[in-house]
C-alpha positions as CSV (number, residue, x, y, z in Angstrom):
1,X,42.2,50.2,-21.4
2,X,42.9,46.8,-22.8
3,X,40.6,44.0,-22.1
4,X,42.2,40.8,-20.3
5,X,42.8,38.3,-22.4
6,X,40.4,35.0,-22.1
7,X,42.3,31.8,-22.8
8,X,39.8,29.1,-24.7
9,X,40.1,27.3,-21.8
10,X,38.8,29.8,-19.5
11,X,36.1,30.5,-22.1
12,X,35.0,26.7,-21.9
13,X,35.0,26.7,-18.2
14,X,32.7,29.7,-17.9
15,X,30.4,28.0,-20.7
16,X,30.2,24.7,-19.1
17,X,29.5,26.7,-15.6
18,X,26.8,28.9,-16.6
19,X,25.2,25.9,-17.8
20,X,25.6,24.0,-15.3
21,X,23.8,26.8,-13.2
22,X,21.2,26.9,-15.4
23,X,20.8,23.2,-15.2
24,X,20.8,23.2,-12.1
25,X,17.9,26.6,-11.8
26,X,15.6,24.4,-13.7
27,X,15.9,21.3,-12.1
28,X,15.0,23.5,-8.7
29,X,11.9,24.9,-10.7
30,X,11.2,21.1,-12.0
31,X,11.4,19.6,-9.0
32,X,9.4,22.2,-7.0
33,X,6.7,22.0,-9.4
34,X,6.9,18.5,-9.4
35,X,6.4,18.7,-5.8
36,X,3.7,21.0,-5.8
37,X,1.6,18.9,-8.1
38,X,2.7,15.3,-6.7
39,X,0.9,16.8,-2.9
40,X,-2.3,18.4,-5.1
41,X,-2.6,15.3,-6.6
42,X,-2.1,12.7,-2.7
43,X,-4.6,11.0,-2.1
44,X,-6.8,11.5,0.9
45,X,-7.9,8.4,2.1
46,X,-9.5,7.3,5.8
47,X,-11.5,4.7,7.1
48,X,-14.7,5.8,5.1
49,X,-12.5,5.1,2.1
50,X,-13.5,1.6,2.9
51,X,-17.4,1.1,2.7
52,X,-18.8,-2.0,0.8
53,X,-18.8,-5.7,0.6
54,X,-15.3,-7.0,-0.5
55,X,-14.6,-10.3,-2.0
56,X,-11.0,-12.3,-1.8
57,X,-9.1,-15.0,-2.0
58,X,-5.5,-15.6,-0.9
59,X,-3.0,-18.6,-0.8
60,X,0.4,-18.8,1.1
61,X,2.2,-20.3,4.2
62,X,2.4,-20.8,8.0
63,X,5.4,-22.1,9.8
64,X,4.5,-24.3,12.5
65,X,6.5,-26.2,14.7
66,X,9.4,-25.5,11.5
67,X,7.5,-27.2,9.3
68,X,5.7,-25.0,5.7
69,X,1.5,-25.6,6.1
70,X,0.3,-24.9,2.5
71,X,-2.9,-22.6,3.7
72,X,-5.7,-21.0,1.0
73,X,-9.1,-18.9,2.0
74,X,-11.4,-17.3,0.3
75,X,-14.7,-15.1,1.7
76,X,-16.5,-11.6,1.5
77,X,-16.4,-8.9,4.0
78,X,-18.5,-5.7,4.7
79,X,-16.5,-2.9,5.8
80,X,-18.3,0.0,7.5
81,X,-16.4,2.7,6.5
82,X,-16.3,3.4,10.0
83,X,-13.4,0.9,11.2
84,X,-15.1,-2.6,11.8
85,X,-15.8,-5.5,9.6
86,X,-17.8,-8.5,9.6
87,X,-17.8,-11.4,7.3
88,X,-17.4,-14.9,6.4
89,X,-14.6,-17.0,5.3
90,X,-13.6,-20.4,4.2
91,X,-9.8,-21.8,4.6
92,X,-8.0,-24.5,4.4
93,X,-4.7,-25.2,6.6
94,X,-2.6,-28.0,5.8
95,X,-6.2,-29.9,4.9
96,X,-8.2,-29.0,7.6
97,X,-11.0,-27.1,6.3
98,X,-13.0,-24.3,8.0
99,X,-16.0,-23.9,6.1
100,X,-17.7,-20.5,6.1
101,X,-16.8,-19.5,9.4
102,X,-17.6,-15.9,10.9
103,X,-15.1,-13.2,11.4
104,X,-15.1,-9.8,13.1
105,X,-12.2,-6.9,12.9
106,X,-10.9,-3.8,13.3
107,X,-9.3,-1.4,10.7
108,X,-7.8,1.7,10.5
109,X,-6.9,3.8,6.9
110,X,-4.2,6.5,7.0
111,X,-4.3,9.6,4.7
112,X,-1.5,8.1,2.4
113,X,-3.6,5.2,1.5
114,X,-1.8,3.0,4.0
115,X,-3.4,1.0,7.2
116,X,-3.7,-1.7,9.0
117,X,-6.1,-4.7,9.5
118,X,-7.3,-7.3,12.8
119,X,-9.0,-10.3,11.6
120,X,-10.3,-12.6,14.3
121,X,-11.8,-16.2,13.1
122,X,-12.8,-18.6,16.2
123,X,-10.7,-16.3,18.5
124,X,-7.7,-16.2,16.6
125,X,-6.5,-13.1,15.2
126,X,-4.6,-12.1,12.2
127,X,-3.1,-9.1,11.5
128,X,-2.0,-7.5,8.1
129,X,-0.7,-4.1,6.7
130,X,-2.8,-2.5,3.9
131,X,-2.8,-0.9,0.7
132,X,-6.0,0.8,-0.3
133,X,-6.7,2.5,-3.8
134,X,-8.0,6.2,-3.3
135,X,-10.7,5.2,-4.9
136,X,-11.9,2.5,-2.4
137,X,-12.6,-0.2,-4.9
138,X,-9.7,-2.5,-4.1
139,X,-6.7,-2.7,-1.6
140,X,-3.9,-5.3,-0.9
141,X,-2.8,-6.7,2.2
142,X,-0.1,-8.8,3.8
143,X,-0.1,-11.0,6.7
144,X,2.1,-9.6,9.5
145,X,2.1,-12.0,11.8
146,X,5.5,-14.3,12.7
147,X,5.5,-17.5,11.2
148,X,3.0,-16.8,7.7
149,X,3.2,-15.7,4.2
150,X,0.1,-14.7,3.1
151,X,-1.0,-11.5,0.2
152,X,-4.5,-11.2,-0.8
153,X,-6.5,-8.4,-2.7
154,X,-10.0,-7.1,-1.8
155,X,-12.0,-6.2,-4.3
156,X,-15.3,-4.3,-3.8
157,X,-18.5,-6.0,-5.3
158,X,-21.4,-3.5,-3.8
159,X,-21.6,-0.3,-1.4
């Protein structure tokens, strides 16, 4: 029985199609593996992640009555590492200086490394969305409230 004949063109397509599929098998095996060690390696983070007193400084904005306040601070924290923190902080709005005032808060860690923060100085609370190494040893935040523009980093300085 004679064998159909297989045009070059025919021959090219099934070339370029089995490799394609192959391509495309080991991208699937890549990418699963990728996946498989990307989830061994998450980090697990939580509110003990953050245990230690943490020093900072930060510089930015507030928007008040439409006009820009230049605003800087600077203090140290103790978090608990169960969710509340105490400290002292110095600012400066616009050139009215707070000098080492006390503060009090509330955090809360997620798994991924992600949480959020309530800072309260004289009654007035801020509140910022953070960004905590696995490790525990530094995190940034941002200032989530209407109106600012404020990003600091924490880093730790004792347990």
């Amino acid at each position: 029985m004679a064998r159909p004949r297989i045009t070059r063109s025919r021959r090219r397509v099934a070339v370029l199609s089995t490799i394609g599929l192959l391509g495309a098998a080991g991208a699937f095996v890549l990418s699963g593996s990728a996946d498989a060690s990307e989830s061994a390696a998450a980090p697990a983070c939580g509110n003990a992640t953050l245990k230690g007193r943490y020093i900072f400084a930060a510089s930015g904005w507030t928007i008040s009555g439409g006009a820009n306040q230049p605003f800087a601070l600077s203090g140290i924290e103790h978090y608990t590492g169960a969710g509340t923190i105490t400290g002292t902080v110095s600012q400066s709005v616009n050139g009215v200086i707070t000098s080492q005032a006390h503060e009090t808060g509330t955090y809360s860690v997620n798994a991924d490394c992600t949480g959020t923060a309530t800072y309260t100085v004289a009654g007035v609370d801020a509140h910022f969305d953070l960004y905590v190494a696995p490790s525990g040893q530094s995190f940034t935040e941002n200032q989530t409230d209407a109106g600012t523009a404020v990003s600091l980093t924490e880093n730790r300085v004792s347990h």
